[in-house]
C-alpha positions in Angstrom: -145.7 -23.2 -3.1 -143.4 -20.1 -2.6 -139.9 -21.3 -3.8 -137.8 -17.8 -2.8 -138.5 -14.0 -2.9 -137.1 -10.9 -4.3 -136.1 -7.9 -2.9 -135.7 -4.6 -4.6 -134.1 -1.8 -3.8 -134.4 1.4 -5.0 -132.1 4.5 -6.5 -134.5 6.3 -3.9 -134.1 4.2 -1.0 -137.6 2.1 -1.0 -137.8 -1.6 -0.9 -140.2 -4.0 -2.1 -141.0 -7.7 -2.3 -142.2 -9.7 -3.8 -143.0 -13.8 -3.4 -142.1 -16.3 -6.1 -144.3 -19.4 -6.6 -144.5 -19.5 -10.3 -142.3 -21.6 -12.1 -141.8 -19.0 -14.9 -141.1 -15.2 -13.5 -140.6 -12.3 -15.7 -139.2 -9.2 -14.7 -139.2 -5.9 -16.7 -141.4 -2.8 -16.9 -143.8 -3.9 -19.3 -147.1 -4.4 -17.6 -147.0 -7.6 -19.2 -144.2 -9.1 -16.5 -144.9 -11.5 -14.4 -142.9 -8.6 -11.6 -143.7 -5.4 -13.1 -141.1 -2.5 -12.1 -141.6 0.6 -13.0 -138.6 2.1 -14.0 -136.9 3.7 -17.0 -133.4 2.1 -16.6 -134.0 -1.4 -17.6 -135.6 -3.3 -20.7 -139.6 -4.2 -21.4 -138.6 -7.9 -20.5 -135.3 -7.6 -18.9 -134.7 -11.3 -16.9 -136.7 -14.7 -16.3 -136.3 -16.8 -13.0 -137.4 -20.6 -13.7 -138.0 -22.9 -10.8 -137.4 -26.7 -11.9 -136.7 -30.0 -10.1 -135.9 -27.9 -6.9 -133.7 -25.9 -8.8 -133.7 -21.8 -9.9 -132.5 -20.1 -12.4 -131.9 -17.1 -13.4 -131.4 -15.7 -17.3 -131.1 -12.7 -19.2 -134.3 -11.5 -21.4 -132.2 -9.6 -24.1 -132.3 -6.7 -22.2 -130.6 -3.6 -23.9 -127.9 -3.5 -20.4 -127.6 -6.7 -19.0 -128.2 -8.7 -16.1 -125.4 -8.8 -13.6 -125.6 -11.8 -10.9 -122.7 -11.0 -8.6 -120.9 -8.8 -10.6 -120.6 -11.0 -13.3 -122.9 -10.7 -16.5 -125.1 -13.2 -17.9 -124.3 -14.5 -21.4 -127.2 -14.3 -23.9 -128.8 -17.9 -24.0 -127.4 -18.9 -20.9 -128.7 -19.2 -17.2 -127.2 -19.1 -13.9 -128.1 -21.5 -11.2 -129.6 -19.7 -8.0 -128.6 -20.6 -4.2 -129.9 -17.9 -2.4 -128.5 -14.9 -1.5 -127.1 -13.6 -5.1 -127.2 -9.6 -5.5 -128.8 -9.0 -9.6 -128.2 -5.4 -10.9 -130.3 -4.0 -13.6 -130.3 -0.7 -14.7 -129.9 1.4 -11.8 -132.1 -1.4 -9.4 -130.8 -3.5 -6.9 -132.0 -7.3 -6.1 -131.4 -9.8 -3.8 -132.6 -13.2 -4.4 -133.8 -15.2 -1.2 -134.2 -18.9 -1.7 -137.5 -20.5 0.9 -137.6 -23.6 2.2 -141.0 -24.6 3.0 -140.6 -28.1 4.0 -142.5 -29.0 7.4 -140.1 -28.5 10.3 -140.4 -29.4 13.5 -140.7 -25.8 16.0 -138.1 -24.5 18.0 -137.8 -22.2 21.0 -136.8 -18.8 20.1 -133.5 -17.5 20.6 -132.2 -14.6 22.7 -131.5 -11.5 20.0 -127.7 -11.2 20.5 -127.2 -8.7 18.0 -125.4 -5.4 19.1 -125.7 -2.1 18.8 -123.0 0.3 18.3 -124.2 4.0 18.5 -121.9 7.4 17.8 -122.9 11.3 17.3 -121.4 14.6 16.9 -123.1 17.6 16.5 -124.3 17.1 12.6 -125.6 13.5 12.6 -125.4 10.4 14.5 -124.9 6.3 13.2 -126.7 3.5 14.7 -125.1 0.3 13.7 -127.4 -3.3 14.4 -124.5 -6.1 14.1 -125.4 -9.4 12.4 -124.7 -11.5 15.3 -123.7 -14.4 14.0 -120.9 -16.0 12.1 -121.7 -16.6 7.7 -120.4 -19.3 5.5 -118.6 -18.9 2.5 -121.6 -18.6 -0.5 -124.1 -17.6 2.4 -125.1 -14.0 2.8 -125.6 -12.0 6.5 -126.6 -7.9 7.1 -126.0 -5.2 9.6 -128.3 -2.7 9.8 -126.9 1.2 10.0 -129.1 4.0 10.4 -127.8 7.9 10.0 -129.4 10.5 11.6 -129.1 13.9 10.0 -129.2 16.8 12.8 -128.8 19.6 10.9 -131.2 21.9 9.4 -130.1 21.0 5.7 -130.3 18.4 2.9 -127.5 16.8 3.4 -125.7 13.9 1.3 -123.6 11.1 3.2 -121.0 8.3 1.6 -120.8 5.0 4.0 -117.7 3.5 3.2 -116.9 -0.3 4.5 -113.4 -2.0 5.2 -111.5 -4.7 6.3 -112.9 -7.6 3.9 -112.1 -8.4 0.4 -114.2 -5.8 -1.7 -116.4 -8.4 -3.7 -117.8 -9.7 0.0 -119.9 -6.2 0.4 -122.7 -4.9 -0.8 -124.3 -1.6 0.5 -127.7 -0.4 -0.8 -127.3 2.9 -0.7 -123.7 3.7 -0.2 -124.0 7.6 -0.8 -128.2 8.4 0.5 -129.2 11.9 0.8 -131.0 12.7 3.9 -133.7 15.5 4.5 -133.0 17.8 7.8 -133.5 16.1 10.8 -134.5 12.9 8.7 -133.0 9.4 9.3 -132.0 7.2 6.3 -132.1 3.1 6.8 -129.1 1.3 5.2 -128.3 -2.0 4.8 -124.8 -3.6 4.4 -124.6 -7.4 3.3 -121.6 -9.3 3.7 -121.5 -12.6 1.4 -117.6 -14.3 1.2 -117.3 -15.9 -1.9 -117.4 -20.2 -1.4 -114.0 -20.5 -2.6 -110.8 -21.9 -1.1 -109.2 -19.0 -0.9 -112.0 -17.5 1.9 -109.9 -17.5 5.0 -111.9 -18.5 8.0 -111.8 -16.4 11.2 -112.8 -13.3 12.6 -112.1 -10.0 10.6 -112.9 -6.6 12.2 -115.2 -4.7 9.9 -114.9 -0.7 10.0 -117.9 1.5 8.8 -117.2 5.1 8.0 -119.7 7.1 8.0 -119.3 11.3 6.9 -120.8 14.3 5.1 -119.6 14.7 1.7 -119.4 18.2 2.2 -117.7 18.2 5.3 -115.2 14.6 5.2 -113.3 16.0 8.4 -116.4 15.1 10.6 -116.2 11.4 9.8 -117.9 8.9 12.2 -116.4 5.1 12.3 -118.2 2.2 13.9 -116.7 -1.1 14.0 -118.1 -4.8 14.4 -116.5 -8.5 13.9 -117.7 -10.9 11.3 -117.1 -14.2 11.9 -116.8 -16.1 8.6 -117.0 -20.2 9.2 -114.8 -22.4 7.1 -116.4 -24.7 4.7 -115.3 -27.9 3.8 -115.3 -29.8 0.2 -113.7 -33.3 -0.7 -113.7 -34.9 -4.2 -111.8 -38.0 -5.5 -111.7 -39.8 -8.0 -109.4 -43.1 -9.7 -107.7 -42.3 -12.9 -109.3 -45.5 -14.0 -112.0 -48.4 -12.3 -109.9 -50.9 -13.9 -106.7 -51.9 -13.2 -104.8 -54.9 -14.1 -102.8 -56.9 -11.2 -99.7 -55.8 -13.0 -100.1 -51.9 -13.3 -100.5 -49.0 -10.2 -104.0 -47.1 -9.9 -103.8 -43.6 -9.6 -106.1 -41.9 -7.3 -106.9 -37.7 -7.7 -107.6 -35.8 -4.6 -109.1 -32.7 -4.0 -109.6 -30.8 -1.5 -112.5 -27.8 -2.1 -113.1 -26.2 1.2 -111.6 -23.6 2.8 -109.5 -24.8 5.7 -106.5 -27.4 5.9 -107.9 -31.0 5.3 -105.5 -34.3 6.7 -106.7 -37.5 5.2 -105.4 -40.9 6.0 -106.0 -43.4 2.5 -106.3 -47.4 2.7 -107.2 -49.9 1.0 -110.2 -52.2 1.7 -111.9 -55.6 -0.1 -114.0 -57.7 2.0 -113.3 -61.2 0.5 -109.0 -60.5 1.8 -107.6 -61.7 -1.1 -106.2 -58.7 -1.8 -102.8 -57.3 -0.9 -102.9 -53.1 -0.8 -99.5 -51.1 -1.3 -100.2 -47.2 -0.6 -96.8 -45.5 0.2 -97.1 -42.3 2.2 -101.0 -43.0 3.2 -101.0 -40.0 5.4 -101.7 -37.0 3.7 -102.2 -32.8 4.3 -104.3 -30.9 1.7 -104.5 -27.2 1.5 -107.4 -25.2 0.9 -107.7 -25.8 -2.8 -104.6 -28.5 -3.5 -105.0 -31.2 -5.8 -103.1 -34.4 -5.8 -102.4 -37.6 -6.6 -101.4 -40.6 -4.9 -100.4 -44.1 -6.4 -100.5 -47.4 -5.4 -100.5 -50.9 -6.2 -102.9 -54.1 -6.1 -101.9 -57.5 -6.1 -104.0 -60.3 -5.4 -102.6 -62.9 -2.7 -102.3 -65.7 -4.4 -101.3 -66.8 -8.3 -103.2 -68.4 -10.6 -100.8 -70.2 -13.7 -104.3 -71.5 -15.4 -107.8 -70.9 -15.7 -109.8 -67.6 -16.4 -109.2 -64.4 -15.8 -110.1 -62.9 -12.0 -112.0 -59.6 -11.7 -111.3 -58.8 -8.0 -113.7 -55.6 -6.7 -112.3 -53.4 -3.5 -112.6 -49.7 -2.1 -110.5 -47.0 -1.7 -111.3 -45.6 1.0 -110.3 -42.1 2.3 -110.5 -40.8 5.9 -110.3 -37.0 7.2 -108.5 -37.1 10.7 -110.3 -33.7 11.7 -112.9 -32.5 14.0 -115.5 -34.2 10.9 -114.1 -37.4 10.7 -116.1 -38.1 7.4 -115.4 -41.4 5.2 -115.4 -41.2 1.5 -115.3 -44.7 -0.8 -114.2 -45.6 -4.3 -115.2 -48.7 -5.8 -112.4 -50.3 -8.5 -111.4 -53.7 -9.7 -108.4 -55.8 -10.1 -108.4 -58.0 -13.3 -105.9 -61.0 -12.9 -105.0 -63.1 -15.9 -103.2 -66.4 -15.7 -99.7 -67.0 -17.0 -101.3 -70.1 -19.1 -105.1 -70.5 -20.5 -107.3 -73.4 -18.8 -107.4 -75.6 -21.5 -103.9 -76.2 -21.3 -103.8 -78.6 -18.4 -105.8 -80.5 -20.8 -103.4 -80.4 -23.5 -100.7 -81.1 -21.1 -102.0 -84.1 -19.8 -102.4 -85.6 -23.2 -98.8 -84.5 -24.5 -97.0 -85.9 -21.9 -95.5 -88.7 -23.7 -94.6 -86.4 -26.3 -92.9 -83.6 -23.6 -90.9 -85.8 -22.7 -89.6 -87.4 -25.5 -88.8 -84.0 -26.8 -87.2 -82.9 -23.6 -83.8 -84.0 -24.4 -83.9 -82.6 -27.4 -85.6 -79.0 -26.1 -82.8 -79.2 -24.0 -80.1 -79.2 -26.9 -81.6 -76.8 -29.1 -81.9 -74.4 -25.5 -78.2 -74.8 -24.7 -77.8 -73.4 -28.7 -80.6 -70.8 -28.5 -78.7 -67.3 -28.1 -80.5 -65.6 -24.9 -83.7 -64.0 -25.6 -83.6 -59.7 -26.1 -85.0 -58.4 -22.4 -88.2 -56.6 -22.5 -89.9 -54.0 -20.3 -93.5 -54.3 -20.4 -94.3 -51.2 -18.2 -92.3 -49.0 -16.2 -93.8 -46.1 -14.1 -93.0 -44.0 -11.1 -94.4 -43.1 -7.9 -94.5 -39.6 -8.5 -93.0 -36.9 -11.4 -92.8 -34.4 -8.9 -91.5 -35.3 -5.6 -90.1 -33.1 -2.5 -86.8 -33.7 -2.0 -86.0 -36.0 1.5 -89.4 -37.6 0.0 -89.4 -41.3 -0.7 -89.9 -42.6 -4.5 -91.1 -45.8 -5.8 -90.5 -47.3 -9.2 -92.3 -50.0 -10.6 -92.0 -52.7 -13.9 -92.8 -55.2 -15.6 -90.2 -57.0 -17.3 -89.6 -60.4 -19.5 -86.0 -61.9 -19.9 -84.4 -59.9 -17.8 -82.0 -62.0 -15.1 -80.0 -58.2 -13.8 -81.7 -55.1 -13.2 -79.8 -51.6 -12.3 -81.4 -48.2 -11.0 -79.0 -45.4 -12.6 -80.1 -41.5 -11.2 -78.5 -38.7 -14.1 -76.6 -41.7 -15.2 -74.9 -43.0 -12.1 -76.1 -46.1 -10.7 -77.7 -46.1 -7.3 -79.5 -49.8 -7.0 -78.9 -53.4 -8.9 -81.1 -56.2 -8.2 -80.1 -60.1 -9.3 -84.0 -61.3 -8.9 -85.5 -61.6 -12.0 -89.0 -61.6 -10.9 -88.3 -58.4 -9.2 -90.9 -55.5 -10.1 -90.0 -52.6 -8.1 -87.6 -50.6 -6.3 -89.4 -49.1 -3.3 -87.9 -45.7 -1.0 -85.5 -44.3 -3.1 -83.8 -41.8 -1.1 -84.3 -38.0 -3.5 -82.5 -35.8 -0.7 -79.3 -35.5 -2.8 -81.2 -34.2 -6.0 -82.7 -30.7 -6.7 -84.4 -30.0 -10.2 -85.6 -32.2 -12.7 -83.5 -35.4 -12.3 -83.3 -38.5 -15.0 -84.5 -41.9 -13.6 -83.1 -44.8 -15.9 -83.8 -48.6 -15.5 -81.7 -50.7 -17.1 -82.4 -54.8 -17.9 -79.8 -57.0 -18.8 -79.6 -60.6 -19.8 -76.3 -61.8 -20.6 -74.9 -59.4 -23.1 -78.5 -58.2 -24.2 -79.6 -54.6 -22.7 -83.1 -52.9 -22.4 -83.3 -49.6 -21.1 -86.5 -47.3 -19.9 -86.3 -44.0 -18.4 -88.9 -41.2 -16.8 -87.8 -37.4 -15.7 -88.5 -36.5 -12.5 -88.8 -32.9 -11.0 -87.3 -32.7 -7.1 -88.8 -29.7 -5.6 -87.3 -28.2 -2.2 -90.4 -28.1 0.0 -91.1 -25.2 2.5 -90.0 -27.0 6.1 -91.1 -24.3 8.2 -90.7 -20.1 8.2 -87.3 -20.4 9.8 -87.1 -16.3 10.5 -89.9 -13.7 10.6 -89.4 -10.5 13.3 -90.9 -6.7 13.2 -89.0 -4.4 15.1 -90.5 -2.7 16.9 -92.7 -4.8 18.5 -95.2 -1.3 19.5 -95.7 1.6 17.5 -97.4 5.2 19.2 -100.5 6.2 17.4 -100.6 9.5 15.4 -96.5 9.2 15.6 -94.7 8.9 12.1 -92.4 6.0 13.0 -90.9 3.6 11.0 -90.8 -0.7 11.3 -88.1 -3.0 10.2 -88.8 -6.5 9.0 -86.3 -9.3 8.3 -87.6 -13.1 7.1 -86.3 -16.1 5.8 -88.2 -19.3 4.8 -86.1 -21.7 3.4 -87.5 -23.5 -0.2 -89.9 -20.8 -0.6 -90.0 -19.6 -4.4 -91.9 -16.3 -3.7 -92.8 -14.3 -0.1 -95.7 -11.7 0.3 -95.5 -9.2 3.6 -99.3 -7.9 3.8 -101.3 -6.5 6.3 -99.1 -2.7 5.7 -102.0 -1.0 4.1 -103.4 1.0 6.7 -99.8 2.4 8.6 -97.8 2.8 4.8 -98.5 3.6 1.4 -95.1 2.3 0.0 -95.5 -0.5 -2.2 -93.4 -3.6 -0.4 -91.8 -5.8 -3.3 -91.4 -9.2 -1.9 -89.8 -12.2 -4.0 -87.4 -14.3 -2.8 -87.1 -17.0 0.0 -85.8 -14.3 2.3 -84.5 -10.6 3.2 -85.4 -7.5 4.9 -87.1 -3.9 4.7 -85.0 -1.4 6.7 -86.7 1.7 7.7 -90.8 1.5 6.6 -92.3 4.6 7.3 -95.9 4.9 8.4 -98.3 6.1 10.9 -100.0 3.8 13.3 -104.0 4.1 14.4 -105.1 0.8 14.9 -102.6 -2.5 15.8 -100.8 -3.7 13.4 -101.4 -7.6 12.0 -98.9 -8.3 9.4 -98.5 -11.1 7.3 -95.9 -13.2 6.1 -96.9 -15.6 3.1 -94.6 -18.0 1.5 -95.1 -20.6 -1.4 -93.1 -23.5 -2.6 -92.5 -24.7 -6.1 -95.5 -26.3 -6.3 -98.1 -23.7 -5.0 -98.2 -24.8 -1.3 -98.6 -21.9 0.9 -97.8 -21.7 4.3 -98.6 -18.5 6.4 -97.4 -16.5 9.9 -99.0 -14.0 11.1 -97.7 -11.0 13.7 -99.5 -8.3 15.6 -97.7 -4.7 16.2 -99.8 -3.3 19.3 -100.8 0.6 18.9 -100.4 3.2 22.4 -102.0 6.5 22.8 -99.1 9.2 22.9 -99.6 10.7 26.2 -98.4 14.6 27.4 -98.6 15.5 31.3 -99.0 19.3 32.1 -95.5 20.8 33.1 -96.5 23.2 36.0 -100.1 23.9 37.4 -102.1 23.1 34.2 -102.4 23.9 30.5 -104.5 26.3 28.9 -106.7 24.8 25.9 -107.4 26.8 23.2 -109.8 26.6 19.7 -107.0 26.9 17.9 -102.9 27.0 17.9 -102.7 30.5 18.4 -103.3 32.7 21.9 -105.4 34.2 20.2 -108.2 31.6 19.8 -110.9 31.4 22.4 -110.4 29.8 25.7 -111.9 26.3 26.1 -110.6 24.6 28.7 -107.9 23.8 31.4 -106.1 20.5 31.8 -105.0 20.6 35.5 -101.8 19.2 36.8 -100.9 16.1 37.0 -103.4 14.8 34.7 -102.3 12.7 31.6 -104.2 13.3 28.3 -103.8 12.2 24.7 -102.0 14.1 21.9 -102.6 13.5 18.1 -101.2 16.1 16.0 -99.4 19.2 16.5 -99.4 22.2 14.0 -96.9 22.7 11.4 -94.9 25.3 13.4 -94.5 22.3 16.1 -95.4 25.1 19.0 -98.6 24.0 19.4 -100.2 20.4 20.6 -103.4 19.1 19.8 -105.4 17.4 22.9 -108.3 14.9 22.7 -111.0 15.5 24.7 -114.2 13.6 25.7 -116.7 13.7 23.1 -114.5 13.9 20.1 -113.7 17.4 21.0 -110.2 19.0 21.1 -108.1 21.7 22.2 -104.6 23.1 21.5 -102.1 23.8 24.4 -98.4 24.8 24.1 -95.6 22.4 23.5 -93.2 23.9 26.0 -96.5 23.6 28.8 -96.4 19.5 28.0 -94.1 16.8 29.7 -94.6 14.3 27.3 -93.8 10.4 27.8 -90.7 9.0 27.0 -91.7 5.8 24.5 -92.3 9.2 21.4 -91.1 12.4 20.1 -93.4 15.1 19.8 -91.5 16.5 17.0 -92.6 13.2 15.3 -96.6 13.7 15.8 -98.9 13.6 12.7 -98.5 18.0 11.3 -102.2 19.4 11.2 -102.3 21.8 8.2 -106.5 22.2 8.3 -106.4 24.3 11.6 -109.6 26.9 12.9 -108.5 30.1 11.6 -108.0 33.3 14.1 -110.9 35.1 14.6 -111.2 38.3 13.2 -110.1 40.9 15.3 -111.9 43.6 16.9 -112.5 47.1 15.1 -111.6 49.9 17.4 -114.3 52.5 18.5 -112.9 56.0 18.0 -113.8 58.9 20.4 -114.5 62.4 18.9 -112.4 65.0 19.6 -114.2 68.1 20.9 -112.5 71.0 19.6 -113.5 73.9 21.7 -113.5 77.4 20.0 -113.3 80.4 22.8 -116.4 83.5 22.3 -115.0 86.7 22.2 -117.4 89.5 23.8 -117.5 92.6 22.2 -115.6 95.6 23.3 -117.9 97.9 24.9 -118.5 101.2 22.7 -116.7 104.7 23.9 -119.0 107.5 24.3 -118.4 110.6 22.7 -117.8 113.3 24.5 -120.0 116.6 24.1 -117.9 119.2 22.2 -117.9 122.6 24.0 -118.8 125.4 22.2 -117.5 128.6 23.3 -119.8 131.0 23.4 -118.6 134.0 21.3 
């Protein structure tokens, strides 16, 4: 029978799996495991997996690194108990455990796939991201597939960052894969929310960025909503199963799940000869509040001889949500009669004697000094109580005729009934710390005294004040948000939810105040959180969105010229023609120049003096753009030769001599 599976994944991307039906499974690289994995990084016999009773295990082998289960790492000699779903690291290996359930079920129709698909590219590489689809229970595990396409014509390495859940919910296999030229990696991102109280239910909006490590300014995000289901958990318990008809039971209560659990409490045994006393039987748990809640038992009717009564009854406990589920307790009540049952007996044969004695009984009572008073048992409803909250206090007394209730020594209550045992709804909204209840017992001159301390807490009644102003903030503007609170009883205040619009560090203590001036810039809405706790741990949460609008610039005149850069200089790109509105999100750090989206994550630069911009920003407030396209280079200028043109001289022509004459002699 196949029990579960594992699946490993590789430092190189592969997976493989492989079927567990042995109830012994060793994993390591000696070919001697019962899983064999070939790899360097972890130990000859690094961990065993034990199926037993329906139950795994896991458990480190002595490996020289450790196993991790979750992040947290085995002990030696100890083993973890598998549910399915757990992430084990060894070495430099990756495994999820999968738990099987092959018990016969009967067949279903299939369901529509109603997963979606979000798909975003640029011009180096494109993300496909396959959402789970369905919600995921605390302790439960779900995946989205993603899938990057590298369109470039170079190895290229990618980081896949996730956010917008608590870091310990997310797992990704490969969270920084290399990917050959026009090659497509497979990655797989599992979400698993602890199963603790503290795992808010509800809808949180997951954001996947995707980029280039050598090139982060060409980021892609993808976003999808994970619905995470609350969980509920419930365990009680009576401090003991035992109780006598004279004392209170004490009942714990706790509630383990992850959303708010009401509960109504009673008292139930089916014979009715019981009498049930549960003061405030309405109760509200928080996720992960424990409690406890008194009461008393008395049985109905009093029994001066015979033997001692073991009355049994339930305590039973009721949810007043959507589950309605009923939760029991068995106890019993032991009653023990004032006198034994063979003293009826002895009565009935002393009766002569009785009353011969009487008269004198009667003398040596009228001379018998009054007996010293006695408190048996004295307890409270509570040690810690809100204040406006009811308490009880309860006794058992002898020989006391006069009682009196005294709160930090001044009396509140006196009671003349000697067979009184409590003093029920004593009003607390006057006190405030830890207060001193005292019960005194008096007969005649004679005085016993008992006294308990009691802490009075001032509970959280509602948040009384919480605003943001404003109430919308333009994205890609520096703006700044003011926030004012007040929650009356609260001991210490959290504002969260500021991460993404402000890096300053909010330190939030007391019951109320304000921030003046928080500076940030918007991209997303806003939800901010106001958290408040009393004295005692309760928390109590409001939450407030801050909506998020596109800045928006109009051309001036006939339209605006687009360029690649903030410069004239820069090629020509585009036009945006009159009249038309577009989106602005930065300008350059002269403030002459705006940046306009365009479709397909393009953008452009036009003039600010060319822009009409809207009314609700500032452009002089836009995010500054320091990483701009630089200018390109500028043409080199062709010279023309110069002809230089030298004149030819021609010769002067020769003279010809003239032939001497000779006179002839």
């Amino acid at each position: 029978m196949v029990y579960g599976r594992l699946d490993v994944f590789g430092p190189d991307g592969n997976i493989r799996t492989f079927p567990l039906s042995s109830p012994n499974v060793s994993v390591g690289r000696s070919s001697g495991n019962t899983v064999m994995l070939d790899n360097s990084s972890i130990s000859r016999y690094h961990f065993s997996i034990t199926y037993e009773n329906g139950e795994v295990y896991v458990a480190d082998m002595g490996s020289a690194n450790g196993t991790f289960v979750d992040g947290v790492k085995l002990e030696e000699e100890g083993q973890r108990l598998l549910g399915g779903g757990e992430e084990i690291l060894i070495g430099n290996l990756r495994i999820i455990y999968h738990h099987i359930d092959e018990t016969p079920t009967r067949p279903m129709a299939p369901t529509d796939d109603i997963t979606q698909r979000v798909e975003a590219a640029n011009a180096e590489f494109a993300v496909d991201l396959r959402d789970p689809g369905q919600s995921v229970s605390p302790g439960a595990h779900i995946s989205a597939e993603l899938s990057i396409a590298n369109r470039t014509d170079q190895e290229r390495r990618f980081t896949v960052e996730v956010t917008g859940l608590p870091k310990e919910w997310i797992r990704i296999d490969r969270p920084t894969p290399l990917i050959d030229s026009q090659d497509t990696a497979f990655i797989l991102v599992n979400f698993k929310p602890l199963r603790r109280s503290d795992s808010q239910p509800g809808d949180y909006e997951v954001k996947i960025r995707v980029y280039p490590q050598d090139n982060p300014e060409a980021a892609i995000q993808t976003r999808l909503t994970l619905s995470i289901l609350p969980y509920g958990g419930f365990g009680m318990a009576l401090q003991s199963k035992v109780v006598s008809a004279t004392e209170q039971f004490s009942l714990y209560l706790h509630n383990q799940g992850s959303a708010v659990l009401p509960l109504t409490i009673q008292g139930r045994d089916l014979a009715e000869q019981l009498n049930f006393y549960i003061p405030g039987p309405n109760v509200v748990l928080q996720p992960g509040q424990q409690i406890t809640v008194q009461g008393t038992i008395k049985p109905r009717r009093n029994y001066y001889f015979g033997q001692t009564r073991r009355y049994p009854f339930d305590i039973v406990v009721q949810s007043r949500d959507a589950a309605r589920f009923i939760a029991a307790i068995r106890g019993y009540v032991v009653q023990t009669p004032v006198m034994p049952r063979w003293l009826p007996l002895a009565l009935m044969g002393a009766v002569g004697g009785v009353i011969l004695l009487l008269v004198a009984a009667l003398v040596l009572l009228a001379l018998r000094p009054n007996p010293q008073p006695n408190f048996a048992s004295f307890s409270l409803s509570s040690t810690l109580v809100a204040r406006g909250e009811p308490l009880q206090i309860y006794w058992q007394a002898t020989d006391v005729v006069d009682y009196e209730l005294a709160i930090n020594g001044t009396p509140v209550r006196s009671e003349s009934d000697p067979q009184a045992t409590a003093f029920l709804d004593v009003d607390t909204s006057a006190y405030t710390g830890q207060i001193a209840i005292q019960l005194s017992g008096y007969n005649g001159d004679l005085q016993a005294s008992r006294e308990e301390s009691v802490r009075i807490y001032e509970p959280i009644t509602g948040i009384q004040t919480f605003s943001i102003t404003p109430s919308q903030l333009v994205r890609y503007v520096v703006d700044s948000l003011s926030i004012q609170w007040n929650v009356p009883g609260a001991v210490r205040t959290q504002i969260l939810g500021l991460e993404n619009f402000t890096s300053t560090v909010l330190e939030v203590n007391g019951p109320s105040g304000d921030f003046e001036g928080v500076a940030g810039i918007a991209r997303d809405p806003i939800t901010v959180r106001l958290v408040a706790q009393d004295a005692v741990g309760n928390n109590y949460e409001q939450s407030m969105t801050i909506n998020v609008v596109n800045p928006e610039c109009t051309p001036a005149g006939e339209g605006v010229t687009l360029h690649a850069g903030p410069d004239i200089r820069h090629q020509v790109i585009g036009t945006v023609p009159q009249g038309d509105p577009v989106v602005v999100n930065a300008q350059d750090v002269t403030g002459e120049w705006l940046r306009v989206l365009l479709p397909g994550e393009q953008t452009g630069w036009g003039l600010r003096t060319d822009f009409v911009c809207a009314g609700n920003f500032d452009p002089v407030n836009l995010y500054k753009e320091v990483d701009v396209p630089p200018l390109p280079p500028s043409p080199t200028p062709t010279l023309t030769p110069t002809v230089t043109l030298t004149p030819t001289l021609a010769p002067a022509p020769s003279a010809t001599p003239s032939p001497s004459s000779t006179p002839l002699g």
